[in-house]
C-alpha positions in Angstrom: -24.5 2.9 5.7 -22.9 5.9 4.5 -20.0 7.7 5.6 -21.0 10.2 8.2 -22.7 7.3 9.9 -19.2 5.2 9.5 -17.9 8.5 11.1 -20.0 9.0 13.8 -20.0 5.1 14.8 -16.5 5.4 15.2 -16.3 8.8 17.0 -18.1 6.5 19.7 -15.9 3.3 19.8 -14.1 2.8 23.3 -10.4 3.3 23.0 -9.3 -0.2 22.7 -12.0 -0.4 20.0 -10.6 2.3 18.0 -7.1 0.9 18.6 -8.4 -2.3 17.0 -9.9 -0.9 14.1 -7.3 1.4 13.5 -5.2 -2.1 13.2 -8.0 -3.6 11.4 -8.0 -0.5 8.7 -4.2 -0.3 8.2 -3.9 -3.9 7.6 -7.3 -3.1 5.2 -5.2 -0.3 3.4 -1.6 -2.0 3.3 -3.6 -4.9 1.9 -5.2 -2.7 -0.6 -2.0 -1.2 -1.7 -0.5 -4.4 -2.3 -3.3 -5.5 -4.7 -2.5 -2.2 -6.5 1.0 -3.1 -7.1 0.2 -6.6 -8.3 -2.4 -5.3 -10.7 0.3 -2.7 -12.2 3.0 -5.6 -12.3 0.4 -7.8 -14.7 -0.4 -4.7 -16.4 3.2 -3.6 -17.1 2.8 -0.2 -15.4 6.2 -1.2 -13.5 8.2 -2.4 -16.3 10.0 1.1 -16.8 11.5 0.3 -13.2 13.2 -3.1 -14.0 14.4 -1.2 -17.5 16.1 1.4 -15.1 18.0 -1.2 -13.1 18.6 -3.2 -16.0 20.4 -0.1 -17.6 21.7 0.8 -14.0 23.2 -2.8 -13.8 25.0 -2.8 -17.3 26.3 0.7 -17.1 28.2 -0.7 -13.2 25.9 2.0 -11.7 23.4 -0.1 -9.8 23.8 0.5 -5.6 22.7 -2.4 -3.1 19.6 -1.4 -1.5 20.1 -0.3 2.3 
Protein backbone atom coordinates (compact mmCIF):
# COMPACT_ATOMS: atom_id res chain seq x y z
CA UNK A 1 0.00 0.00 0.00
CA UNK A 2 1.57 3.21 -0.45
CA UNK A 3 1.07 6.44 1.06
CA UNK A 4 -1.49 8.28 -0.94
CA UNK A 5 -3.66 5.21 -0.55
CA UNK A 6 -2.89 5.32 3.43
CA UNK A 7 -3.97 8.94 2.82
CA UNK A 8 -6.93 8.61 1.10
CA UNK A 9 -8.19 5.51 3.34
CA UNK A 10 -8.06 7.73 6.12
CA UNK A 11 -9.57 10.86 4.58
CA UNK A 12 -12.63 8.37 4.55
CA UNK A 13 -12.62 6.91 8.11
CA UNK A 14 -15.88 7.92 10.20
CA UNK A 15 -14.98 10.27 12.99
CA UNK A 16 -14.74 7.99 15.80
CA UNK A 17 -12.54 5.99 13.41
CA UNK A 18 -10.15 8.65 12.90
CA UNK A 19 -10.31 9.55 16.66
CA UNK A 20 -9.18 5.91 17.27
CA UNK A 21 -6.46 5.90 14.91
CA UNK A 22 -5.34 9.11 15.81
CA UNK A 23 -4.97 7.31 19.42
CA UNK A 24 -3.69 4.27 17.75
CA UNK A 25 -0.77 6.48 15.89
CA UNK A 26 0.26 8.59 18.81
CA UNK A 27 0.66 5.71 21.01
CA UNK A 28 2.55 4.21 17.57
CA UNK A 29 4.83 7.44 17.58
CA UNK A 30 5.37 7.95 21.52
CA UNK A 31 6.31 4.23 21.35
CA UNK A 32 8.68 4.85 18.54
CA UNK A 33 10.28 7.66 20.30
CA UNK A 34 10.91 5.81 23.26
CA UNK A 35 12.80 3.06 21.35
CA UNK A 36 14.88 5.96 20.04
CA UNK A 37 15.93 6.95 23.37
CA UNK A 38 16.79 3.52 24.52
CA UNK A 39 18.84 2.78 21.44
CA UNK A 40 20.89 6.23 22.15
CA UNK A 41 21.23 5.31 25.99
CA UNK A 42 23.03 1.70 24.83
CA UNK A 43 24.79 3.66 22.29
CA UNK A 44 26.05 6.36 24.61
CA UNK A 45 24.56 9.20 22.56
CA UNK A 46 23.19 10.53 26.10
CA UNK A 47 26.14 10.21 28.15
CA UNK A 48 27.10 13.96 27.69
CA UNK A 49 23.75 14.59 29.66
CA UNK A 50 24.57 12.62 32.90
CA UNK A 51 28.28 14.34 32.52
CA UNK A 52 26.41 17.72 32.75
CA UNK A 53 24.50 16.93 35.87
CA UNK A 54 27.29 15.12 37.26
CA UNK A 55 29.40 18.48 36.95
CA UNK A 56 26.05 20.41 37.76
CA UNK A 57 25.87 18.30 41.06
CA UNK A 58 29.55 18.74 42.20
CA UNK A 59 29.80 22.42 41.43
CA UNK A 60 26.15 22.83 44.06
CA UNK A 61 24.55 24.02 40.84
CA UNK A 62 22.08 21.21 40.08
CA UNK A 63 18.10 22.46 40.37
CA UNK A 64 15.30 19.85 41.35
CA UNK A 65 13.32 19.18 38.40
CA UNK A 66 9.71 20.89 38.49
Amino acid sequence: MSLSEIEAAIRTLPKEELARFDQWYQAFLENQWDEQIRQDVRAGKLDFLLEEVRREREAGTLRPFP
